[in-house]
N, C-alpha and C positions, 0 to 999 in steps of 0.2 A: 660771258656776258653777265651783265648785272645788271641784279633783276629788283626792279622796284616797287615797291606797295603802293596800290593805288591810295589817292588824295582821300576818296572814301574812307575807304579800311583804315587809313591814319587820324583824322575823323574823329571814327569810330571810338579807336585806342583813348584817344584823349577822352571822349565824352564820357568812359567808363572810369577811367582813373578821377573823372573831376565827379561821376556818379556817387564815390565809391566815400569819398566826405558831405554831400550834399544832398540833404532830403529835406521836405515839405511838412507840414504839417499844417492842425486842421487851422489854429491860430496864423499862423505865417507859412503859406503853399509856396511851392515852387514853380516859377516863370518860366515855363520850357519851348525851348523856339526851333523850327523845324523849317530850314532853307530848303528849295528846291530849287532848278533853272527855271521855274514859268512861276512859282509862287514860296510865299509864305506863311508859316501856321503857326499858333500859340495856344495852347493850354496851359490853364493854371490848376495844378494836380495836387492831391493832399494824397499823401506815399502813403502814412498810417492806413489808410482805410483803400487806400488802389482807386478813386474815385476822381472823374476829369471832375471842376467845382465850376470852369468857364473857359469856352474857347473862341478862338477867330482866326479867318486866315482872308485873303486875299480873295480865294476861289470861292467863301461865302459872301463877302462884302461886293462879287460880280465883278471886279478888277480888272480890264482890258488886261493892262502890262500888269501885270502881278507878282514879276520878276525884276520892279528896282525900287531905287530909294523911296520915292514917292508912295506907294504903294507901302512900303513897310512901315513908314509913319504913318500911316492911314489904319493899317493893323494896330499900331501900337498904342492909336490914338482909341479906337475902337475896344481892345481889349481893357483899356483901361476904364472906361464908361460901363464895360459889362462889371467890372468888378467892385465898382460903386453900389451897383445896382445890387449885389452880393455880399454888401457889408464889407471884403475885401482890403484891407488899407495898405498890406506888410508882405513883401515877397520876397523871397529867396528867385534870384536870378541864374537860370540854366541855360547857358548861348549853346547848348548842344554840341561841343568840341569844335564851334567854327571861331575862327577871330573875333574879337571884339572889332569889328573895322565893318563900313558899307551899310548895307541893308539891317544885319543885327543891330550896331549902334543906332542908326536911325529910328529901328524899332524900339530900344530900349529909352532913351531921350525923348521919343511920343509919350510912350508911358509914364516916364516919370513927369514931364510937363503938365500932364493929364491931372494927377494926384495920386498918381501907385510911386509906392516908397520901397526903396531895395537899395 
């Protein structure tokens, strides 16, 4: 029988190999986005120093469905307003080893519609 890796653990794999070129910093952080089945999350992290500089997800913005499309432009729309408010203009974008496709797109296209540049 053949045995197969979960969708996770492959995931995983990728998000370490796209980790392993991409870091933050204090001038231009990294956009890092964190799907789950009932919600979505965002921090924007500056690696140099290990420090979250702004976050958002679904489950603080109170979200009924906080697991579709809607919901992640509403993050994305949101994270991008906190990062205004943060001096923030220049991000390096982290889709977390998921597809660019769904919910991540949605969230990234809020953010940059907003005024976050990546």
């Amino acid at each position: 029988m053949i045995k197969k890796e979960s969708k996770n653990d492959m995931r995983q794999r990728r998000h370490a190999r796209i980790r392993a070129s991409l870091s933050g910093t204090k001038e231009c952080p990294r956009l890092n986005v964190f799907r789950s089945n009932n919600g979505i999350y965002v921090q924007v992290i500056d690696d140099e120093s290990g420090n979250t500089l702004v976050s958002s997800s679904s489950v603080a913005l109170k979200i009924k469905n906080g697991g579709n499309i809607e919901a992640a432009a509403l993050v994305g729309k949101d994270i991008a307003e906190k990062c205004k408010k943060a001096k923030i203009e220049k991000v390096v974008f982290d889709r977390g080893g998921n597809l660019y496709h769904g919910r991540v797109k949605a969230l990234a296209e809020a953010a940059r519609e907003n005024g976050l540049n990546f």
